[in-house]
TINUZA-908071 format. One line per field, with one value per residue (C-alpha): residue number from 1; x negated, y, z. Coordinates in Angstrom, 3 decimals, decimal comma. Layout:
num <- [NUM; ...]
east <- [X; ...]
north <- [Y; ...]
up <- [Z; ...]
This chain:
num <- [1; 2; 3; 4; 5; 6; 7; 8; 9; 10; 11; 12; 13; 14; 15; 16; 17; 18; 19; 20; 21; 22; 23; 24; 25; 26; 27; 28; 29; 30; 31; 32; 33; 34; 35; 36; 37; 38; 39; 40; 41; 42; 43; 44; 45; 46; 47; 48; 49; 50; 51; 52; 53; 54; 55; 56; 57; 58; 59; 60; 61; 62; 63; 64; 65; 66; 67; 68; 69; 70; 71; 72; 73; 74; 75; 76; 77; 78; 79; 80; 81; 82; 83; 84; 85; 86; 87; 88; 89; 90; 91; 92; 93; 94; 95; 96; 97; 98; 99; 100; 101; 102; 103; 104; 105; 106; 107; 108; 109; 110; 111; 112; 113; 114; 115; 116; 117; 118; 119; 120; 121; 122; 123; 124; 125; 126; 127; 128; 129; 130; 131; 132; 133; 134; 135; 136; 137; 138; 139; 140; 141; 142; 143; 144; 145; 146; 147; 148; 149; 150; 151; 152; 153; 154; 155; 156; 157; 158; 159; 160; 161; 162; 163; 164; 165; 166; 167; 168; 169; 170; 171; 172; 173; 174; 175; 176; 177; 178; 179; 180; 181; 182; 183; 184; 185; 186; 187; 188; 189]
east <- [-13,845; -14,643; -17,485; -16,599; -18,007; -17,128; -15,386; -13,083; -11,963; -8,242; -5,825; -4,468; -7,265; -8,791; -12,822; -14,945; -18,199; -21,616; -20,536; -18,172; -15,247; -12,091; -10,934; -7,874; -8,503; -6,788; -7,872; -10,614; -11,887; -14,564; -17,098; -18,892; -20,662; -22,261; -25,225; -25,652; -25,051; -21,131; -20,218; -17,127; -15,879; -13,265; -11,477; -10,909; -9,372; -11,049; -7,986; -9,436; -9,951; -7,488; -10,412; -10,240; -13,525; -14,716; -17,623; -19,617; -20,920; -22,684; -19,358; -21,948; -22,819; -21,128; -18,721; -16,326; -12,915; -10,895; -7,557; -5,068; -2,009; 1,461; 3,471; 7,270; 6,853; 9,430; 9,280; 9,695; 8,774; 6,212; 4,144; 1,048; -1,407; 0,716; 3,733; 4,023; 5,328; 5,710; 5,098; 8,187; 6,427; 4,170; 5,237; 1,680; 2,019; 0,079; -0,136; -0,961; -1,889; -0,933; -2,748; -1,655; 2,392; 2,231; 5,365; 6,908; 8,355; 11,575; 12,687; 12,182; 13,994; 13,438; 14,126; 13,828; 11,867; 8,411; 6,043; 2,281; -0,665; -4,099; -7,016; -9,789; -6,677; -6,959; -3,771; -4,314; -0,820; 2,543; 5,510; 9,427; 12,191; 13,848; 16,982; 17,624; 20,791; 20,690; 23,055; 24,092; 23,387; 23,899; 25,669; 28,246; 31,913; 33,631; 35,604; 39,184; 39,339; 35,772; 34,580; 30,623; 30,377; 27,155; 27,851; 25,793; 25,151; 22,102; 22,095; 20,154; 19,870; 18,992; 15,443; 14,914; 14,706; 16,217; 18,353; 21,194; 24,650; 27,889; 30,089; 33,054; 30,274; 30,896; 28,482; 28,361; 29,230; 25,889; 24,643; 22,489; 18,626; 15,891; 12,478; 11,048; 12,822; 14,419; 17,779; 20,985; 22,330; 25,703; 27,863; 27,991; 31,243]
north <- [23,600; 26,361; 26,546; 28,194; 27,931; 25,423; 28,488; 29,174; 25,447; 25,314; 22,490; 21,183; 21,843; 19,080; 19,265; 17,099; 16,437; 15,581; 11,924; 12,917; 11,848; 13,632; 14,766; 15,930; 18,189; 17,007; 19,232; 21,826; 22,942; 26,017; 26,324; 29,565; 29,013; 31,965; 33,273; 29,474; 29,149; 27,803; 24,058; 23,583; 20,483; 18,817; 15,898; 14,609; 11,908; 10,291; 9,996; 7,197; 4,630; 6,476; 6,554; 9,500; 10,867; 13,596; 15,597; 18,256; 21,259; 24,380; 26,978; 28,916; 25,831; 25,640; 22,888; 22,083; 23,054; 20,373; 21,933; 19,360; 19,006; 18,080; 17,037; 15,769; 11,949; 9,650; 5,776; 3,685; -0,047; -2,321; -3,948; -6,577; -3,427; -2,303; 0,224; 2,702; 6,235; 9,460; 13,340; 15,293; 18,171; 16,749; 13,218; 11,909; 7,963; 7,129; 3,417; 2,679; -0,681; -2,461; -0,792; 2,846; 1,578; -1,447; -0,874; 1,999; -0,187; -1,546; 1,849; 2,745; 1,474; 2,398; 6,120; 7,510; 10,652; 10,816; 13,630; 12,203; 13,963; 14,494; 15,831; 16,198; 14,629; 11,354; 10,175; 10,216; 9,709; 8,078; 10,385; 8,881; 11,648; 10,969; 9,213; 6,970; 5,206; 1,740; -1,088; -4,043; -7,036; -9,726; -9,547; -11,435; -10,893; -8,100; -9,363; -8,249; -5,448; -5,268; -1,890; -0,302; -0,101; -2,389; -5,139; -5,216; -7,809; -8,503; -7,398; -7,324; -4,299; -4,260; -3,623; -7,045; -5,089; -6,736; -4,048; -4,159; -2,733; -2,438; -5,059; -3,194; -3,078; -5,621; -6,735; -4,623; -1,167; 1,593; 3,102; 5,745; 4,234; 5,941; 5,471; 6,831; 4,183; 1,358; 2,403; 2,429; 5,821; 5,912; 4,360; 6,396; 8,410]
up <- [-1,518; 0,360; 3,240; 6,627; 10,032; 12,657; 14,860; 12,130; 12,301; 13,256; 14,787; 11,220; 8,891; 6,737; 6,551; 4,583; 6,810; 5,617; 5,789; 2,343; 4,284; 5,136; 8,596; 10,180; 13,311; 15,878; 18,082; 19,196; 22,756; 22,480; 25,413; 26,097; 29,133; 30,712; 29,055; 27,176; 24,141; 23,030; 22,366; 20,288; 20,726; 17,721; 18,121; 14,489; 12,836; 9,807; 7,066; 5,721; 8,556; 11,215; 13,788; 16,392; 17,177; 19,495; 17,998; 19,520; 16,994; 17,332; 16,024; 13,827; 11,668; 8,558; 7,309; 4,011; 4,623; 2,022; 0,285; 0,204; -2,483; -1,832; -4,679; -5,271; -6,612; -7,903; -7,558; -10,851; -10,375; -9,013; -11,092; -11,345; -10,194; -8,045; -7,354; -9,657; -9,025; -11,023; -10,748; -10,883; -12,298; -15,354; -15,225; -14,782; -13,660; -10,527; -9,329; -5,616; -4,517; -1,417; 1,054; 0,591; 0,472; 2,992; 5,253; 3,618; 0,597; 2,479; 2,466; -1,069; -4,227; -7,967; -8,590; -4,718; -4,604; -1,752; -1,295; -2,329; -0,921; -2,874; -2,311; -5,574; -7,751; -5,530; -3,415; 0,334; 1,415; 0,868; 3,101; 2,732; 3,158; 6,599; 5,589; 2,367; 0,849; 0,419; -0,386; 2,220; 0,344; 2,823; 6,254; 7,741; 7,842; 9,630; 13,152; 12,932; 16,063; 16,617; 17,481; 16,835; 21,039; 21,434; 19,030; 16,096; 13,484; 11,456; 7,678; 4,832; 2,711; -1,122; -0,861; 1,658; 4,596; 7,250; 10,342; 12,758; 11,361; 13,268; 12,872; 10,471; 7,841; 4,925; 2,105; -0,985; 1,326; 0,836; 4,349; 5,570; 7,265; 8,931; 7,632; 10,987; 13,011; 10,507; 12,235; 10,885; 10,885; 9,022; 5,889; 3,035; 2,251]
């Protein structure tokens, strides 16, 4: 880690504070009042609880700025520790418990690839890719003549989740979700 001041602290930057913790900066208001001496305030969000907090520094103080790695993962199973995914690079096995995965899991199935975040070889964060293919498992018939205009029917895909398809759809056919939204977006061609 390398130490910088507070007034080179930009919108986006991860600093560790004297707490040890991380913080994402939000963002950062510098006062310079007259012939007083400047305030900068920082709005930063602790990555580990998700609390916001406005802090008020003096800019010359010095601070850790924390470097943060990305890194292309692969899913490979769940298991009694937890779910287990792997670096596409060296292959290193990393298992993440409950906690760290939580909602995300609907969207993921053995073998999808996720971007982990680390910081001091520790994982910070789980991020999906945008759109993933999964298989209708469980849905009920299609309606002879029924068009996609505002009738949907509930399905279940093969992970468990549970979304809104149009009614042509039929059990067994593999569609396009959003992991932003849980939406269905299209069938697969």
């Amino acid at each position: 880690m390398a130490s910088i001041r507070f007034s080179e602290v930009r919108k986006g930057m991860v600093i560790v504070r004297e707490d040890g913790q991380l913080y994402f900066t939000v963002d950062r208001e510098l006062k310079t009042p007259g012939n007083l001496p400047s305030k900068l305030t920082l709005k930063l969000k602790n990555l580990k609880t998700g609390y916001v907090n406005e802090v008020r520094v003096h800019p010359e103080d010095k601070v850790e700025q924390a470097y943060l790695d990305t890194r292309d993962m692969q899913y490979l199973y769940k298991d009694a520790d937890g779910y287990v995914f792997m670096d596409n690079e060296s292959y290193d096995q990393i298992t993440l418990g409950e906690d760290m995965v939580g909602e995300m899991m609907p969207y993921l199935k053995e073998g999808n690839a996720c971007k982990m975040t680390f910081h001091d070889a520790k994982p910070l964060s789980l991020e999906l890719p945008d759109k993933v293919e999964l298989q209708i498992t469980e849905c009920d018939p299609s309606i002879k003549g029924a068009t996609a205009k505002d009738q949907y029917k509930p399905a279940t895909l093969e992970t468990g989740l549970k979304i809104t398809v149009p009614p042509f759809l039929e059990k067994g056919e593999r569609i396009i979700v959003d992991t932003r939204t849980g939406e269905y977006l299209s069938r697969v061609k």
